[in-house]
C-alpha positions as CSV (number, residue, x, y, z in Angstrom):
1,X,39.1,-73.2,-22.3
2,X,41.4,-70.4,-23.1
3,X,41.2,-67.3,-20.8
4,X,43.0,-64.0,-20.8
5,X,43.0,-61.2,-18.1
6,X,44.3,-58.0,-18.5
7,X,44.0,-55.2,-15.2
8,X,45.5,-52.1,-15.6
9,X,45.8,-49.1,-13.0
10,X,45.6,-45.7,-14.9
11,X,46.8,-42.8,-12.9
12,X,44.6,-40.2,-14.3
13,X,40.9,-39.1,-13.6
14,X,38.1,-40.9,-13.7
15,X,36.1,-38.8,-16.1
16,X,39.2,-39.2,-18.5
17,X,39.5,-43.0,-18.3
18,X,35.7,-43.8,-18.9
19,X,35.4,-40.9,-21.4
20,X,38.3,-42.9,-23.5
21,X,36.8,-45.8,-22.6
22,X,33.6,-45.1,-24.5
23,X,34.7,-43.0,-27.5
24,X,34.8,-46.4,-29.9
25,X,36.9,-44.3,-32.3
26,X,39.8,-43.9,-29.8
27,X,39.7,-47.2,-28.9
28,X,42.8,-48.3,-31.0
29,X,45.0,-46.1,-28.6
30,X,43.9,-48.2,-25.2
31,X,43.3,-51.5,-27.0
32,X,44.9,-51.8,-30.4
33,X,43.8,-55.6,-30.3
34,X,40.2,-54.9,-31.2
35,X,37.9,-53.5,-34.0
36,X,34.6,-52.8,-32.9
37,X,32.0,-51.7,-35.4
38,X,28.1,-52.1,-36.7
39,X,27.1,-50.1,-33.4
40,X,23.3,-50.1,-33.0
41,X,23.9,-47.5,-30.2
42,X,26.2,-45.5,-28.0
43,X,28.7,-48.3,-26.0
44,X,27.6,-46.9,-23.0
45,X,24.2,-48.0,-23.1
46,X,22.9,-51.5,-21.9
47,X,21.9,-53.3,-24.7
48,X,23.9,-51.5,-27.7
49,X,25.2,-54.6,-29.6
50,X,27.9,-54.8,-32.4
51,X,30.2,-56.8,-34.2
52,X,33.9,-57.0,-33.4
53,X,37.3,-58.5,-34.8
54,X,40.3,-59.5,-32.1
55,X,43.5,-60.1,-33.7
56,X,45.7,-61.6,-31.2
57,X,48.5,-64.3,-30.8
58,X,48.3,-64.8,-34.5
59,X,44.4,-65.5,-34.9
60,X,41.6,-63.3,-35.9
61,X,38.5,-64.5,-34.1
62,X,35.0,-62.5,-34.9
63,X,32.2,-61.8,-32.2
64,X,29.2,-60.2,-31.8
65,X,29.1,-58.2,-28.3
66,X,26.2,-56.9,-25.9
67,X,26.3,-53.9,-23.3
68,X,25.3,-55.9,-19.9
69,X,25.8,-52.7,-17.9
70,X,26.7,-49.5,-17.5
71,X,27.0,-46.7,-14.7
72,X,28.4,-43.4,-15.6
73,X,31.7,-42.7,-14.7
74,X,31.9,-46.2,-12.8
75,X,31.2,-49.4,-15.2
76,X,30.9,-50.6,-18.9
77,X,30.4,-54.2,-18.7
78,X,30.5,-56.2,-21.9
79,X,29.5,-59.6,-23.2
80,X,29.8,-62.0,-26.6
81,X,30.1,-64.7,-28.4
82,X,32.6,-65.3,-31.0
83,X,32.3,-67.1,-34.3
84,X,34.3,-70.8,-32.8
85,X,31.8,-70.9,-29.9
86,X,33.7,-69.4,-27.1
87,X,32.7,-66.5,-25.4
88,X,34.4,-63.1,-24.2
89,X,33.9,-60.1,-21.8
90,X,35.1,-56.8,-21.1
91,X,34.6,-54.9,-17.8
92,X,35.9,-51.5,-17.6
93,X,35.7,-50.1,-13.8
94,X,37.0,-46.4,-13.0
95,X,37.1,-45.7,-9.4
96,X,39.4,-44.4,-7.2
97,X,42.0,-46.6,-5.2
């Protein structure tokens, strides 16, 4: 199984991060990897689903995503399932250090 983890620290407040964190349009400028689309709700919402495409390493592998969880200002957590039977997840967490 192939896995890829990605942290990053952001030195900025919290309201900012999550804020850009949900705004799906201005997700190309933290994660230019991704393409979400075919929301059937806001991405901050447990159980908003949609349809994604990651191009990465070359490949272009298509998923359809889930909103486990979300807490304001504290956690998005997502989950999917991609077209070649693997699965993926995203957690964003925004707290202070």
């Amino acid at each position: 199984m192939r896995h890829i983890h990605e942290e990053a620290v952001v030195q900025a407040p919290v309201e900012h991060v999550f804020k850009l964190a949900c705004d799906i349009d201005r997700q190309a400028e933290w994660n230019p990897y991704m393409e979400v689309r075919n929301l059937s709700g806001p991405i901050d919402t447990p159980g908003t689903t949609f349809d994604s495409t990651l191009r990465l390493l070359g490949q272009e592998i298509k998923s359809k995503g889930h909103v486990v969880d979300a807490k304001p200002m504290r956690l998005l957590h997502i989950k999917g399932s991609d077209d070649k039977g693997g699965a993926m997840g995203l957690r964003v967490r925004a707290g202070r250090r």
